[in-house]
Every structure is written in structure tokens, then in C-alpha cells.
C-alpha positions in Angstrom: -16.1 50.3 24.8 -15.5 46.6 24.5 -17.0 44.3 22.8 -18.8 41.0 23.8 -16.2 38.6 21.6 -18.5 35.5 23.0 -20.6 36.0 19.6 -18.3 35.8 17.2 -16.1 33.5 15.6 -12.3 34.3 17.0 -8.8 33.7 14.9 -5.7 34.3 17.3 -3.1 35.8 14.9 0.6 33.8 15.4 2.3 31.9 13.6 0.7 29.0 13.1 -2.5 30.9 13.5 -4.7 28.9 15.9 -8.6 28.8 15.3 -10.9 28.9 17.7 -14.7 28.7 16.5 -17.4 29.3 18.7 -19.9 28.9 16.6 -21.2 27.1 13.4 -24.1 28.1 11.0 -25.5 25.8 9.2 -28.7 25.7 6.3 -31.7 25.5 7.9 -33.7 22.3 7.3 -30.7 20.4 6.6 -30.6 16.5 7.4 -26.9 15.9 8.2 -25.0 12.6 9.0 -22.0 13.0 11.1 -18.8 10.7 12.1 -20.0 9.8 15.4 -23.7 8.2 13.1 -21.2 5.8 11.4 -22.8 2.1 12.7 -20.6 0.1 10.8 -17.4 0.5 8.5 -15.8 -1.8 6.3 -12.5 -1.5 4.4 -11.7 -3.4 1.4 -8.0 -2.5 0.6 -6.0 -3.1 -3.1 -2.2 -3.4 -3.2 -1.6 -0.2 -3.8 -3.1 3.0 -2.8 -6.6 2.4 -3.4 -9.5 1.0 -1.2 -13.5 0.5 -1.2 -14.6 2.3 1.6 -18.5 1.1 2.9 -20.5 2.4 5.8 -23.7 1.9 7.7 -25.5 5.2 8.5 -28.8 5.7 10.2 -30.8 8.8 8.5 -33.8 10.2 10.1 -35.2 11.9 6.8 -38.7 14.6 6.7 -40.8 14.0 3.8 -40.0 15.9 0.4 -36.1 17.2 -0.1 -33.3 16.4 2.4 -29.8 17.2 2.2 -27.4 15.2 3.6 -24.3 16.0 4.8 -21.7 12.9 5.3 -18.7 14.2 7.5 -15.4 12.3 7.6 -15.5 11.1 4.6 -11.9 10.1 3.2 -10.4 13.4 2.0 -8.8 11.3 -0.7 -12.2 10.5 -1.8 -13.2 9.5 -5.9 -16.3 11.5 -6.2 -17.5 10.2 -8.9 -17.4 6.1 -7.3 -19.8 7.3 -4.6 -23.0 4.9 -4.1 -25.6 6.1 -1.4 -28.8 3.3 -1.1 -31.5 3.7 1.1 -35.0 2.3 1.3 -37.4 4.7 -0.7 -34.8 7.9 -1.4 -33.8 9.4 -4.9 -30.7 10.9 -5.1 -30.8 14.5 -7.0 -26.9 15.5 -6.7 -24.1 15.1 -4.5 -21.2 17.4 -3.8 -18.0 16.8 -1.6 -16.3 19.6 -0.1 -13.0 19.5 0.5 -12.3 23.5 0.9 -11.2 22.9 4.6 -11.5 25.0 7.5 -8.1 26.6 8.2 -6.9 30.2 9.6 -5.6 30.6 6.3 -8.6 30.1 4.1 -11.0 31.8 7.2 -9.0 34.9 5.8 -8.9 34.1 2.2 -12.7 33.7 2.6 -13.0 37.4 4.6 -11.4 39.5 1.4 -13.6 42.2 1.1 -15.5 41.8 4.5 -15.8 43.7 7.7 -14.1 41.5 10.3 -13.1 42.6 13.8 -9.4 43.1 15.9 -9.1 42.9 19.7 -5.9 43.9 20.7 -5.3 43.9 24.4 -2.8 46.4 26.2 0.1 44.3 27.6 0.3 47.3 30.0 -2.9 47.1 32.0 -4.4 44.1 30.2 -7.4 46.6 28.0 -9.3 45.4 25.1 -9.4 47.4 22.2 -11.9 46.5 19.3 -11.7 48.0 15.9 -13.7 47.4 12.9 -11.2 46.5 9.6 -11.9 45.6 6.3 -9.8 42.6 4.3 -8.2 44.1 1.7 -5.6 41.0 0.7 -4.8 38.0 2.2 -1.9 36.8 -0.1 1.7 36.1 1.9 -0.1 38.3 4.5 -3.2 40.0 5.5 -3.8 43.8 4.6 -6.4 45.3 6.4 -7.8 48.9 6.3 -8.5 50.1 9.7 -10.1 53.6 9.8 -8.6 55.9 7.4 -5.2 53.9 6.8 -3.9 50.9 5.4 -2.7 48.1 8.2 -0.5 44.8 7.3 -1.8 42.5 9.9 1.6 41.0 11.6 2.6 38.8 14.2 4.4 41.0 17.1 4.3 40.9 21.1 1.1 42.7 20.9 -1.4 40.5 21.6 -4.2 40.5 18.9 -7.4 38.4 17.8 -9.7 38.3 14.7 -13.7 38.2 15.2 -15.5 36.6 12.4 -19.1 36.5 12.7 -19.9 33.2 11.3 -17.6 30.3 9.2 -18.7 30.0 5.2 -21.0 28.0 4.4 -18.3 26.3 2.0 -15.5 25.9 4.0 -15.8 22.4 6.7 -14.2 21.4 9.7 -13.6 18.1 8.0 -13.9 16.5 4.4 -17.7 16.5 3.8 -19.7 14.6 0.9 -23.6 16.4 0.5 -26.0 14.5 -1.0 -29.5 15.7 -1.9 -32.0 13.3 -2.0 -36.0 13.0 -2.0 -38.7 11.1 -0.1 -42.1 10.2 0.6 -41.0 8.2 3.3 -39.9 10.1 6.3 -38.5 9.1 9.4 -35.9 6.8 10.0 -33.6 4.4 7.9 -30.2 2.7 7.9 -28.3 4.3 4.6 -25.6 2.5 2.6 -22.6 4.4 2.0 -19.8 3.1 -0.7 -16.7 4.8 -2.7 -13.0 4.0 -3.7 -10.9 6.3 -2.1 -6.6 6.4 -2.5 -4.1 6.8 0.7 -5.3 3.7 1.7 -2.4 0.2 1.2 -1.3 -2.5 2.5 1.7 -5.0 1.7 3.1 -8.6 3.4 6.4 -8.9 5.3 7.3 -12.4 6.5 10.1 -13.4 9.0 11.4 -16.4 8.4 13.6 -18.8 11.7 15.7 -21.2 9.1 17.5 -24.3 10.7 19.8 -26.2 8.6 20.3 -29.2 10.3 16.8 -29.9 11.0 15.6 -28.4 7.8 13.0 -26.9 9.0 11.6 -23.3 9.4 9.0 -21.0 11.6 7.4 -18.1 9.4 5.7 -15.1 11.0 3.3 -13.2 8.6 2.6 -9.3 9.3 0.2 -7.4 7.3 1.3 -3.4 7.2 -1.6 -1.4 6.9 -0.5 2.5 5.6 -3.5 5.7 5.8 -2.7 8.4 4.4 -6.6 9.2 3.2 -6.9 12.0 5.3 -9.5 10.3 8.0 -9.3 7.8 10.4 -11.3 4.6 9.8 -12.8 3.0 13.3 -13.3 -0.5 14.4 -13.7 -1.6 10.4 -13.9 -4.7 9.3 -11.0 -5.0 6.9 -10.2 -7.3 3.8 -7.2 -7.3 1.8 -7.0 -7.8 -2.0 -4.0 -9.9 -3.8 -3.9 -9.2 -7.5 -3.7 -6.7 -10.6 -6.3 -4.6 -10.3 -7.1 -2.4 -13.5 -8.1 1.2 -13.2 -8.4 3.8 -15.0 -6.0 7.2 -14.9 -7.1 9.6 -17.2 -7.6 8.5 -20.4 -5.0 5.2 -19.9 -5.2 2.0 -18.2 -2.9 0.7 -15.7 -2.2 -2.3 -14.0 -2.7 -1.8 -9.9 0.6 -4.0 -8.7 4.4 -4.2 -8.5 6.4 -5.9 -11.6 8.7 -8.5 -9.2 11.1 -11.0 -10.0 9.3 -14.5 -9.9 10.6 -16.5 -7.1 7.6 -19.1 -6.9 6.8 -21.8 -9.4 3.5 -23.4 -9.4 3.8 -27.3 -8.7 0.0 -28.3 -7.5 -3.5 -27.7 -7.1 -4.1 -28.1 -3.8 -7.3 -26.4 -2.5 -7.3 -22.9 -0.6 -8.7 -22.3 3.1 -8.8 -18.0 1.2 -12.2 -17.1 0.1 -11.8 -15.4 -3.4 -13.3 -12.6 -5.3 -13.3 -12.7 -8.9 -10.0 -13.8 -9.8 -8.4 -12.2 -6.6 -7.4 -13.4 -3.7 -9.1 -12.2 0.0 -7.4 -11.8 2.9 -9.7 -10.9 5.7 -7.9 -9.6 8.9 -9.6 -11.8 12.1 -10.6 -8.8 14.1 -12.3 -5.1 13.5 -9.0 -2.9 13.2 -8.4 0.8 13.9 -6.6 2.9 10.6 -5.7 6.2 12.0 -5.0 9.0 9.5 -1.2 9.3 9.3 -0.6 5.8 10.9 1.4 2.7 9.6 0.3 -0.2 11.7 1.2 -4.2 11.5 -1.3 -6.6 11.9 -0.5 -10.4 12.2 -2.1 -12.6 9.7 0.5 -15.8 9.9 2.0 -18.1 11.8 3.5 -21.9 11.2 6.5 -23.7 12.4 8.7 -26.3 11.2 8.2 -26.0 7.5 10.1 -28.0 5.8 12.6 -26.1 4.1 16.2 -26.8 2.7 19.6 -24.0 1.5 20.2 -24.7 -2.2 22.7 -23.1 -4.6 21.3 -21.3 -7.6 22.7 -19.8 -10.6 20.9 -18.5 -13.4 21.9 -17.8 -17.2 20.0 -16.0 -19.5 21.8 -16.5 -22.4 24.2 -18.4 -24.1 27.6 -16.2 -23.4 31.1 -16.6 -21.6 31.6 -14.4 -18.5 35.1 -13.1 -17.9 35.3 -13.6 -13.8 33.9 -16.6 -12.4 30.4 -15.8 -10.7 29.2 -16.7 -7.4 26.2 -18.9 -6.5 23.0 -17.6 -5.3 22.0 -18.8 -1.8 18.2 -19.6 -1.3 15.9 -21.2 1.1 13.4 -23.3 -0.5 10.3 -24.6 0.4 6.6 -25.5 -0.5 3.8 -23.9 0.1 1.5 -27.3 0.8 -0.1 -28.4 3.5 1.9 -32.0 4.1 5.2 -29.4 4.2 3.4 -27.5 6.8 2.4 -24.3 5.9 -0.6 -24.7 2.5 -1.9 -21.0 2.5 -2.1 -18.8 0.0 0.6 -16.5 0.9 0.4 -12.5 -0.7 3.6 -11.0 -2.2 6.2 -9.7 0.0 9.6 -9.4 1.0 10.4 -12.4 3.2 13.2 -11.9 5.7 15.6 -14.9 6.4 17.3 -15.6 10.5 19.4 -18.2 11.2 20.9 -18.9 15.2 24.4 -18.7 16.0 26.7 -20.9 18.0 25.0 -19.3 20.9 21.8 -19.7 19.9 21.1 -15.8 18.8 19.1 -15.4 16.1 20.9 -13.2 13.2 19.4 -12.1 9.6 21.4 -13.7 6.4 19.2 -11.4 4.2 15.9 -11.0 2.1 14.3 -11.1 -1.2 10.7 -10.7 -2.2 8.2 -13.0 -2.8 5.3 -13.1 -5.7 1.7 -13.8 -4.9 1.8 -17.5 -3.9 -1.0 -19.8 -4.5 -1.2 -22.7 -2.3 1.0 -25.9 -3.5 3.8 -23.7 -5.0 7.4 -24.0 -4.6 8.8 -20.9 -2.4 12.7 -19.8 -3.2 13.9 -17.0 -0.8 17.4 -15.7 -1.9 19.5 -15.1 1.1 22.7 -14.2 -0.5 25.4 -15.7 -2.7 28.0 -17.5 -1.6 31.2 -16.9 -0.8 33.3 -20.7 -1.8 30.6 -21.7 -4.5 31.7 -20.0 -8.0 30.4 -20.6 -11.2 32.6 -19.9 -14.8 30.4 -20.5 -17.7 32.2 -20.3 -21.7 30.8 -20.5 -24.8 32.4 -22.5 -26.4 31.0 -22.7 -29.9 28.6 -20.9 -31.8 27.0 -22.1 -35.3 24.4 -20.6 -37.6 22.0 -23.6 -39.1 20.0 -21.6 -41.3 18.4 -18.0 -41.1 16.1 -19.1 -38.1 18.1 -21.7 -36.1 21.2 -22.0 -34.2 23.8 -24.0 -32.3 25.1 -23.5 -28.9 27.8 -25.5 -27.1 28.5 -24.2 -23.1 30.9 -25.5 -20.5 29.8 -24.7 -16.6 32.6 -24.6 -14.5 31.4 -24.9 -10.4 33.6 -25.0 -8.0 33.1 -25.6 -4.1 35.2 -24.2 -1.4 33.6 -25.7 1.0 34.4 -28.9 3.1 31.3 -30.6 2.8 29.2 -31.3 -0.7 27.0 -29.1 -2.2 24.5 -29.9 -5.6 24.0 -26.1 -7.6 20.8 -25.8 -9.3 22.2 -24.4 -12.7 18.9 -22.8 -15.1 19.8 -21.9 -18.6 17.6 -19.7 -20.3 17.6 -18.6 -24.4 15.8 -21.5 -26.1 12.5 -20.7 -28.2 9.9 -23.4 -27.9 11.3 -25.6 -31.0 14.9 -25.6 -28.6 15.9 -29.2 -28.1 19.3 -30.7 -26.3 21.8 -32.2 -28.9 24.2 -33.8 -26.0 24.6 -32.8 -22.2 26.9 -34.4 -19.6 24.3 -34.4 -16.6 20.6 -35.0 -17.4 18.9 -32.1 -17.7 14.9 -30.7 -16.9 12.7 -28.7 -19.3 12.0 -26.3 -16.4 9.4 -24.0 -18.9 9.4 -23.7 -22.8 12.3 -21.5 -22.7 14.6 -22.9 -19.3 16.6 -25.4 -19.2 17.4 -27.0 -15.5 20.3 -29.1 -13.9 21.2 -30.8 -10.5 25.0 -30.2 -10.4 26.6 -32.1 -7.4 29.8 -30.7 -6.7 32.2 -33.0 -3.9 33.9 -30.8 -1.2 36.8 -28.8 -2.0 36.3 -29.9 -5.4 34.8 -28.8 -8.8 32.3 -30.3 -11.6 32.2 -29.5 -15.6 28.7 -29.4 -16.8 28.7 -29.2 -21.1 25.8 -29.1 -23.2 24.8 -28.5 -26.9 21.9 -27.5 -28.1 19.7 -26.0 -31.1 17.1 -23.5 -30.9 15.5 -20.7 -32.9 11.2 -20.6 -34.1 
């Protein structure tokens, strides 16, 4: 005779092996703390995959021991970073669980247990319930039903699993336990706190460039990425600019991206950014939703008519002839002050260049990525490299002074295509900190200990020679 299945925990076999659980049985005297007790979240997120995860949740607590059970937690949780604070509680051990509750490990859990099948006739629609055993549930269930051996498999038979109850250490969701005592019963807010990874964020700027006016308008996006294993709800979310240091294993790494330095500090001009420690904060202006599995964007900027001009760039980082003659970087410059119009500190990203067409379209010329940028910096996006602006340096001589010192003599050929003027910003690297200029045709800049910098103007359709000597070594 059938069974009443309304008692007992059912697993439809398929495929993908759907659970439905009907009921849950949990450790009597227990004090749990679920998702929907979460009063307040906030999210404090790094540059890369890492985040401080705080929460608000109310506890009603009976005097003596009380076990705790936090659900939706981050599944990427670090254990051993959990803080829990409440008024009058000590804590005696905390666990998290992250054995999950799947089809799957429902079986795995069953090996050696009495569960129950109901197959129904596809005939006349009967119910048929047999009592089996778990022998195996590796690449497939084995079952012994009666006196023989059955491989559970999926077939046009309809057939359903009856479990009586779930284990007590499998969870619907990622679950931290804490144990705590009191003398104080009743209720309290608790404080919640723990790094957990999957969480990042980065910067993405879009950048409207006009020549002739020599201006821009910059849009700033934030792109928040989850991939924690839980969804965060109406937090209250910071972002963190810097190199964090933490700890893998027995080694220490730097938290952050080696970049190419496209900023060079020029001023000290004061921050509207609150900081933390030696970090920079960016807090996002309203409570924000992070849904597990979910990239989102998030504005954080917005200024127009920057001024901002197109230069020509080259770089050299040594002292060497180059067969073919090399083309000119193209970059967008501008400072990040307030009297240029923008004066925020601006985190690192890849900044993204448009220009308008004769018909008034915008159309990208192309990216590069920026450093972190404190405010009163100078800003150079690289766009490209051009097509009529060519540079052919030679070496012409070479000289050992002694064993530590040398002499260098280069000729810079640039030549311009173009019909109108252009001035190349020409940076020779290679000298050590006692380098020092012996004779140059154009005035040149100490741009750092090590860089050299000139201002090459070069006439339309025309072409400039830029020599220099010099002696360096340490």
C-alpha cells in the first residue's frame, strides 16, 4: 500500500536531479540568525578579489549557551578573519559550513542508509514504494532493493527518492555557527565582520576629447564583480585604492596590478576623498545591490570641459640606434586640478578616448590605462601613434671614461607629415643620478634622476634634428 510521501524529504531522480525538501530538522535549543535578520550590511571592497564584509544582526539570546547559526554568509568566506561583538556574549567556537545541500551530496550523505523509491506506473498512474539501501553513490547510485542489487538510473519511468530528514551537516546555504555564552538573555544587536574573496571592483573612464576647443568631458563608472557565492543587499559600499598586503600561505603579496605609469605628480592640492591609512576611499553615494554572479556599473564621475590638449610622445630607454624610423605616440594630456576642471582623486583604470567626426558622431581613437591618480597630477592617456610623425634615433658615438662612467652622443631625427606644426615630447632614459648633459641642441628638462625631457617643435611637412651628449654612470 502506498505511502504518505508528505513526511519525508523527496529527491526527483533526472538529470539534473531536482530537490524538493519538505522539511528541515534542526538542534533543539538552537538560537539561529538568518538572511532575512540582516539590519544593515556594509561592503568595504580592495582592488582585487578581496572585501571586508560587516553586518548588523539582532540576536534574541536565553541565558547560559547559545548557538548561533549566521546563514548567507559569503561562501568565499576567510574563517579565520571572523569577528562577532555583542554586548555581554563570549564566544566559545565558531564553525562555517560550507558542505552544501545538493541532490548529489543528499546521496553521498545516504551511503549506508535505508531511503525510500516511489515509482509510479505510467500505465494507470500507481505508486509503488520500496524500501532500498545506498550501497554507492560514486558516478551513480547503487541501491539494494530486496534481495538484488539495483543501479538507480534515469529512464521514462518516473521515480522519486524519500529521505526522512536532511544532515545535520549539509545547509541550504553557506552557514557560519558560532557558540557563545551569556548571562544576559534576551535581545541585542550583534556585530558581524570578515574578509571574504569573489568580491572586486576596477575604474573605466570615457573620455569626449575636442581638439579645437581643447577641452574634454569624462564619465567615471565603477564595475562592481561578485562572485562570493551570496548576494549582498542594500550595502553601503566603499571602495579601496592602493596595495594592500596579505598574506598567502607562508608569502606575502602585494594586492594590486603592476601598470605602466602614465601620471606624474605636479602638486599638492588638497582631496574632497576621505582616506584610510595610506589608502584612498571611494564611497559609492547610494546603498547598492551585489547579486551573486552579477557585474554591475555604478557611476562615481562626471566633469566637462577639462582642459586637455593631443601631444606627441616618444620614449627611449636607452642610448641605442633603431634600424626603421619609429612612430610617435599620440596622447591626451591633462591635469587632474581643480582650476583645469576636474581635481579628484581619480582610481586606476583604463580610460577610453572619443573624438566627433565631421558629422558630429562620436568615434573611439583608442585607450590606455591609467595609475592611481592623486589630485594635482598630470594625466597622459595614449590614444595611438601616429601615422606622419616618425622618429629615427642613432647613436652616434660611444666612449668609455673609466670603469664606472661613460659617454653618449645621440641624433633624433623627427619628422612630420603633417600640414600643420606639431612639438614631440622626446624622454630619454639611461642616466644614473651622477648623469649630467655635456652639449644639446634644444634645452632640455631633468624630468626624474634618471629621464631626460625635450620640447621638439617640428614645422609642417618638415623635420627637426635633436643631438645631445652626455656622461653618466654611479
Amino acid at each position: 500500500m502506498p505511502q504518505n510521501i508528505n513526511d519525508h524529504t523527496r529527491c526527483f531522480i533526472k538529470p539534473c536531479l531536482p530537490l524538493l525538501i519538505t522539511s528541515l530538522v534542526f538542534m533543539g535549543g538552537m538560537t539561529k540568525a538568518t538572511a532575512s535578520d540582516i539590519s544593515k550590511t556594509s561592503l568595504t571592497i580592495y582592488n582585487n578579489n578581496l572585501a571586508l564584509v560587516e553586518e548588523v544582526r539582532p540576536l534574541e539570546l536565553i541565558s547560559g549557551r547559545n548557538r548561533l547559526e549566521f546563514k548567507n554568509v559569503s561562501a568565499s568566506i576567510r574563517p579565520e578573519t571572523v569577528a562577532l561583538s555583542a554586548q555581554g556574549i563570549d564566544i566559545v567556537e565558531q564553525n562555517f559550513d560550507f558542505d552544501l545541500l545538493t541532490p548529489k551530496k543528499l546521496m553521498e550523505k545516504a551511503v549506508g542508509q535505508k531511503i525510500q523509491l516511489v515509482r509510479i506506473n505510467p500505465a494507470n498512474g500507481a505508486q509503488i514504494v520500496e524500501e532500498a539501501t545506498v550501497l554507492s553513490a560514486n558516478e551513480g547510485v547503487v541501491l539494494k532493493v530486496g534481495n538484488h542489487i539495483e543501479v538507480l538510473r534515469d529512464d521514462n519511468i518516473p521515480t522519486r527518492v524519500l529521505f526522512d530528514k536532511v544532515p545535520d551537516n549539509l545547509r541550504a546555504h553557506p552557514t557560519l555557527s558560532v557558540t557563545v555564552n551569556t548571562d544576559t538573555p534576551g535581545h541585542r544587536d550583534a556585530r558581524l565582520s570578515y574578509l571574504s574573496t569573489g568580491l572586486s571592483w576596477k575604474a573605466d573612464y570615457v573620455a569626449m576629447f575636442d581638439e579645437k576647443l581643447g577641452k574634454l568631458d569624462m564619465q567615471g563608472w565603477i564595475t562592481l564583480t561578485n562572485n562570493s557565492g551570496t548576494t549582498f543587499t542594500d550595502a553601503n559600499t566603499q571602495l579601496i585604492a592602493g596595495k594592500i598586503n596579505v598574506i598567502s600561505g607562508d608569502r606575502n603579496y602585494e594586492l594590486h596590478e603592476r601598470q605602466q605609469r602614465t601620471t606624474r605628480s605636479s602638486g599638492n592640492e588638497h582631496s574632497d576623498h576621505p582616506a584610510l591609512a595610506d589608502y584612498y576611499v571611494y564611497p559609492l553615494k547610494e546603498k547598492t545591490t551585489v547579486a551573486d554572479k552579477q557585474t554591475k556599473q555604478v557611476g562615481f564621475l562626471e566633469a566637462q570641459g577639462v582642459t586637455a590638449k593631443k601631444s606627441y610622445f616618444y620614449f627611449a630607454d636607452w642610448f641605442s640606434s633603431v634600424n626603421e624610423a619609429q612612430h610617435a605616440d599620440v596622447v591626451v594630456q591633462f591635469k587632474n586640478s581643480q582650476s583645469s576642471g576636474l581635481g579628484t582623486q581619480l582610481p586606476a583604470g583604463v580610460t577610453r578616448v572619443y573624438v566627433r567626426d565631421f558629422q558630429g558622431n562620436p568615434k573611439f581613437v583608442g585607450e590606455s590605462r591609467i595609475d592611481h591618480t592623486p589630485q594635482g597630477s598630470e594625466v597622459s592617456v595614449k590614444t595611438g601613434e601616429a601615422f606622419d610623425v616618425t622618429i629615427q634615433p642613432t647613436l652616434i658615438s660611444q666612449e668609455k671614461i673609466n670603469s664606472t662612467r661613460s659617454r653618449y652622443s645621440m641624433e633624433y631625427l623627427i619628422r612630420n607629415a603633417k600640414p600643420d606644426a606639431v612639438t614631440v615630447d622626446l624622454r630619454q632614459s639611461g642616466l644614473w643620478r651622477e648623469g649630467k648633459v655635456n652639449n644639446e641642441s634644444l634645452k632640455s628638462t631633468r624630468i626624474d634622476a634618471y629621464t631626460l625631457g625635450w620640447q621638439v617643435p617640428v614645422g609642417a611637412n618638415g623635420e627637426t634634428k635633436l643631438t645631445f651628449t652626455v656622461e653618466t654612470g654611479w
